[in-house]
C-alpha angles and dihedrals in degrees: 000000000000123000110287121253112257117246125271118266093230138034136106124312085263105047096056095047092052093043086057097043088043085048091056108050091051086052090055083060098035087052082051099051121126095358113144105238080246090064098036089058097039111122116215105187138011097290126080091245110129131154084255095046098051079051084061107033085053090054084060103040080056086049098050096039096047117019098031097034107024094031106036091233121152106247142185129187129188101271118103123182087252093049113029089171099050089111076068090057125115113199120202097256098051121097129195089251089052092051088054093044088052079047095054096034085049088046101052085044094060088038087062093040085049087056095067102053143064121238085247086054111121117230100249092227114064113235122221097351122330101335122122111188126195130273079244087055091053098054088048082062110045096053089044088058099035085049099054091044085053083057085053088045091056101049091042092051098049085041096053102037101356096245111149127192089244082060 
């Protein structure tokens, strides 16, 4: 995959939102690119964070925001009380190829929930309480989250083959 375009400087509300979003979904998989499922999976501190697991804990931040929040669905991600990391996660039968497949397959299905909403549209599960943010809200913070995990991505990446996004 080659490094994604970076998004137009005009369009609608909407259409910007949706090109950065969009922009930073493709860079999770082009920072992903070519890495072997060891070093994918490879740990490098205390915490579960790995380069696999970001893959996974963003499928089901796609998953919470969108389908259990925007959508009403009942949802269930991969974290228990007695794991909270459990969204970080790799189980023996999944691949690297079969985390980015879940991704793409998470973020289409935000992309067809998000079309049938407004931007004003209130999420119809409320989040943290009783608060029920907007369908633009949503979108703020999934790039916002996407975005920092790219920044992950990076330094994981340069740390485990070198590889940098100048490269």
């Amino acid at each position: 995959m080659t490094k994604p375009k970076y998004p137009p400087f005009a369009g609608t509300e909407r259409e910007l939102l949706e090109s950065h979003l969009e922009h930073n979904r493709l860079a999770v998989r082009h920072k992903v690119e070519g890495l072997s499922l060891e070093l994918a999976s490879k740990r490098l501190g205390d915490t579960p964070t790995s380069v696999a697991g970001l893959v996974k804990h963003l499928s089901e931040a796609e998953g919470w925001w969108f389908r259990h929040y925007m959508n009403g669905e009942v949802w269930i991600g991969n974290s228990t009380d007695e794991n909270p990391d459990g969204e970080f996660d790799i189980n023996p039968e999944e691949t690297l190829e079969s985390l980015l497949h879940d991704y793409d397959e998470a973020c289409e299905s935000s992309r067809e929930i998000a079309k049938k909403f407004q931007l004003d549209d209130l999420t119809l599960r409320p989040v943290r309480g009783d608060h029920s943010p907007s369908l633009r809200w949503v979108y703020l913070h999934m790039i916002e989250e996407i975005a920092r995990h790219n920044g992950h991505l990076d330094i994981y990446r340069e740390l485990l083959d070198g590889t940098t996004d100048r490269d």
